[in-house]
N, C-alpha and C positions, 0 to 999 in steps of 0.2 A: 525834417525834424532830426534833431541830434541824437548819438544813440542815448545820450540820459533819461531824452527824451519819450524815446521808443520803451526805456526800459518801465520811467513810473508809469508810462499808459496802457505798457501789456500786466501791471500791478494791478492800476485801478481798475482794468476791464474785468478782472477777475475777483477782485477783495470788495467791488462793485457791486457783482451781480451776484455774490452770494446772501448779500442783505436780506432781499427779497422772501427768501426760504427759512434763514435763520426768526426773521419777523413772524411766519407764518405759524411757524413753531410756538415762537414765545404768545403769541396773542389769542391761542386758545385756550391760554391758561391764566394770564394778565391783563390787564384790564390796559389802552394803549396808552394812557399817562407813564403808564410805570414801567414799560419799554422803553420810553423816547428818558425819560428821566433816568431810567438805569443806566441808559449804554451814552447820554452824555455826562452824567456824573463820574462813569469809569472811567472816562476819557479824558476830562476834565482832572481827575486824583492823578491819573497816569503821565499827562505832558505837566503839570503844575508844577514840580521839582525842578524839571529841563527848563522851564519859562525863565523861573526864578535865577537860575544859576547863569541863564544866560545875560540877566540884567536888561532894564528897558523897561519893563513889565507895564511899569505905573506910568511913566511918558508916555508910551504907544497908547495906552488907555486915557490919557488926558488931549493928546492930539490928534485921534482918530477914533474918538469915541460914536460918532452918531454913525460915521459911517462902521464901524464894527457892533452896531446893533441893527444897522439895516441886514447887514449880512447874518448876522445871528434868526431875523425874526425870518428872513427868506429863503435861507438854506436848512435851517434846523429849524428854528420853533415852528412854522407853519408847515413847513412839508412832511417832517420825520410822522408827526401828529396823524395829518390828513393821509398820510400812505399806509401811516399803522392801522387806522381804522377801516382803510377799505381792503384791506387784507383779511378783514373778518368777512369777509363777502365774493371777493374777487381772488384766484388761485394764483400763486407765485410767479408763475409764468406770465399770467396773462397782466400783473403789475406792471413786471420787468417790460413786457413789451409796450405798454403805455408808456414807460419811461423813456424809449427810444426817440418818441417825438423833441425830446430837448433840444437836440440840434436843432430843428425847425425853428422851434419857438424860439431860441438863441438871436437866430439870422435876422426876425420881424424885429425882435423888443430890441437886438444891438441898433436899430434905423431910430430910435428913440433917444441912444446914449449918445448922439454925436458918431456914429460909426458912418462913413462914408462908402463902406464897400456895396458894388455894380451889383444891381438884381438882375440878371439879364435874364436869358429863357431857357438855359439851365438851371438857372436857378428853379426861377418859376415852375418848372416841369416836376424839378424835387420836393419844393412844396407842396404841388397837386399831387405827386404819386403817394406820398407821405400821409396826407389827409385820405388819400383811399383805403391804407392800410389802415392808420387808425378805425376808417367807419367800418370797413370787413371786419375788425375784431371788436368792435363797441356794439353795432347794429343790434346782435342775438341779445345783448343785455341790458338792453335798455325799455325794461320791465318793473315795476317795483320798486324792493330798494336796492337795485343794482345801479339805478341811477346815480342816487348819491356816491356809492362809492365811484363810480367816472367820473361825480366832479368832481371829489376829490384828490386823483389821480390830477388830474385837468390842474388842479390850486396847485398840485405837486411838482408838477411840470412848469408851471410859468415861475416858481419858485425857484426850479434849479436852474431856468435859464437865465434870470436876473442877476441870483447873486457875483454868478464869476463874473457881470460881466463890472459890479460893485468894486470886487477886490481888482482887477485889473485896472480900474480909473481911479479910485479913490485911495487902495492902497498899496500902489507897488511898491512901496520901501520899507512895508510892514513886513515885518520877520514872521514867515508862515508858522512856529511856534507859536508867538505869540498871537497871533491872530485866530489860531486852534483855539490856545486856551480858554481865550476870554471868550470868544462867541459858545464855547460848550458850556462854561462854566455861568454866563449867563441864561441858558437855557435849561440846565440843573434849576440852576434858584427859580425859576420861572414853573418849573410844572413841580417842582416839590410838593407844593399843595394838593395838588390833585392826586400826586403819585399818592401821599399819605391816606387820602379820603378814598381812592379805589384799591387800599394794598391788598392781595391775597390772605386772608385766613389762615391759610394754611403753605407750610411751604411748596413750592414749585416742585414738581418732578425735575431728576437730573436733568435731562433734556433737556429742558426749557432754560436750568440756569445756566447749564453750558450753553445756550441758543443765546442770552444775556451777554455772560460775558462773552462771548465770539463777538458780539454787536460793539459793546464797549471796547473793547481793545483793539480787533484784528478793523473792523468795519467802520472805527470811528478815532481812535486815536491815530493810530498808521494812518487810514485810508486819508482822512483828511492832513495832513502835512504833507503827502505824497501829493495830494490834490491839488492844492496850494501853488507845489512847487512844480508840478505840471502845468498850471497856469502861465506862471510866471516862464517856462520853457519853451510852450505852445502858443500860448496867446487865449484867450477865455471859450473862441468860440474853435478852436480845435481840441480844446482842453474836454470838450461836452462831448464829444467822437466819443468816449469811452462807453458814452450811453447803445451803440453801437455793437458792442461786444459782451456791456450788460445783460441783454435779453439773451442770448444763445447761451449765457451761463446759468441766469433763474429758471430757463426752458429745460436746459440740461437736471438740473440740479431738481427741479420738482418733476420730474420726469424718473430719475432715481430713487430719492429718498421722499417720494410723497404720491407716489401711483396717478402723478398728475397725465392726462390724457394728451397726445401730441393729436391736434385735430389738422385737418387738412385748412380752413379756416385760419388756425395758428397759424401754418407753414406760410400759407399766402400774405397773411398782414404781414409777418416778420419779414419776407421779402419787397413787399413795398415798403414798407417803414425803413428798411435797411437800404434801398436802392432810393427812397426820396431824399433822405438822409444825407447819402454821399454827395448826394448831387447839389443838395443845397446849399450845402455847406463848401462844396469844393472850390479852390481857387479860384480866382477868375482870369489871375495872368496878368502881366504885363500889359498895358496898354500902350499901343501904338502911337506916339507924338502925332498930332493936326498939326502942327507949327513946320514953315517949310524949312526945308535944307539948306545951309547956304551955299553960295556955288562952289566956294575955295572946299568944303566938307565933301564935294561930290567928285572933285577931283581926285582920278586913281594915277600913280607913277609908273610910267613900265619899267622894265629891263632896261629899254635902251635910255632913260634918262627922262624919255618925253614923257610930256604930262598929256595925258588925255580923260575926256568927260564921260561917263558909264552911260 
């Protein structure tokens, strides 16, 4: 990877995995329409001026309009939703680290888009180590309504493995701008309703609005144009690595500022999640030509002039 490339991905692993915590914050005080509607409305006001002046707006939106609402309903309207409510239930950490599965998920559903890349028994191995961690950190909660909130976690994950792999095939010549815009600004108009019919009463503690705007701005306008153009850098399924570096920061981060518990349990899923991860995902190399050599190819020249066969 190039260093621009090293640079947005040490961004997003960090502007990533602080979501997790900042959500945590706001959703025991907001209802989760009016989270996911806040922080894409904010994001939406904030890149709209930059879209505009950059010109295109309305073409990009007349020639890639279905595929800029598949992206919208798979990466924001369904996930941001489904993770905000299982955060009323499930601790910041323990989100972040269910999000680490995306690379997984990535590696299966990219065999659906046309992807040709070798599953061989590396891979395989990282899929199964992967699947371990997740059940060592799923197993203890899967009681009640802890359930739902895993599936949701689970909708949230196939979510964010799909969509890059959308914007990669359908639209690489979309201006990551513009493709911010319109999918945020779609998903504002989309939960506005709701946001209206569950708004607080009364206003928000500081906290929680700064926990807002942080999502709106730092988490969702930057995060995603960084995201975008990490794609476009990386390629869609190196681009999900970040997911990788997101848990060790929502681990961190509710570990600090929320007396979240580091359990021995954690430590083990995060380590297989992170070692099936690598593994699944990792290159697979060059492949060795079947086709034979021809003889004149296999001829080396010495020093003295003569030609001899290796």
């Amino acid at each position: 990877m190039t260093a621009r490339g090293w640079l947005l991905f040490s961004l997003m692993g960090v502007v990533w995995g602080i979501p997790y915590l900042l959500i945590k914050v706001a959703v025991d005080a907001v209802s989760p329409p009016v989270v996911v509607f806040t922080r894409c409305a904010v994001g939406a006001a904030l890149l709209l001026p930059f879209a505009l002046r950059q010109g295109g707006l309305a073409d990009t939106v007349r020639a890639h309009w279905r595929p800029l609402l598949a992206f919208a309903v798979l990466e924001i309207m369904g996930p941001w939703l489904t993770l905000t409510d299982a955060e009323r239930h499930l601790s910041s950490s323990t989100a972040g680290l269910l999000i680490a599965g995306v690379p997984i998920a990535g590696v299966v559903i990219s065999r659906f888009f046309g992807g040709a890349e070798h599953l061989g028994a590396r891979r395989v191995s990282g899929l199964a180590l992967g699947l371990a961690g997740v059940t060592v950190l799923t197993l203890p909660h899967l009681t009640g309504g802890d359930a739902r909130s895993l599936a949701e976690v689970l909708f949230t994950v196939l979510g964010y493995a799909t969509a890059p792999l959308i914007a990669a095939r359908r639209m690489k010549d979309v201006p990551s701008l513009h493709l911010t815009t319109v999918c945020l600004t779609l998903a504002a108009l989309a939960y506005a309703p709701a946001a209206a019919l569950t708004h607080p009463t009364a206003l928000p503690s500081a906290s929680v609005l700064a926990a807002l705007a942080a999502l709106g701005v730092l988490c969702t306008a930057v995060a995603f144009v960084a995201f975008l153009e990490l794609i476009k850098e990386a390629g869609p399924t190196r681009a999900t690595v970040i997911t990788y570096v997101n848990p060790a920061v929502a681990v961190a981060a509710g570990a600090l500022f929320l007396n979240e518990r580091l359990t021995p349990g954690i430590l083990v899923a995060f380590t297989l999640i992170l070692a099936g991860s690598v593994l699944a995902t990792a290159s697979a190399g060059p492949r060795r030509s079947t086709r034979p050599v021809p003889w004149s190819a296999r001829q080396t020249s010495r020093a003295d002039g003569r030609v001899e066969s290796p």
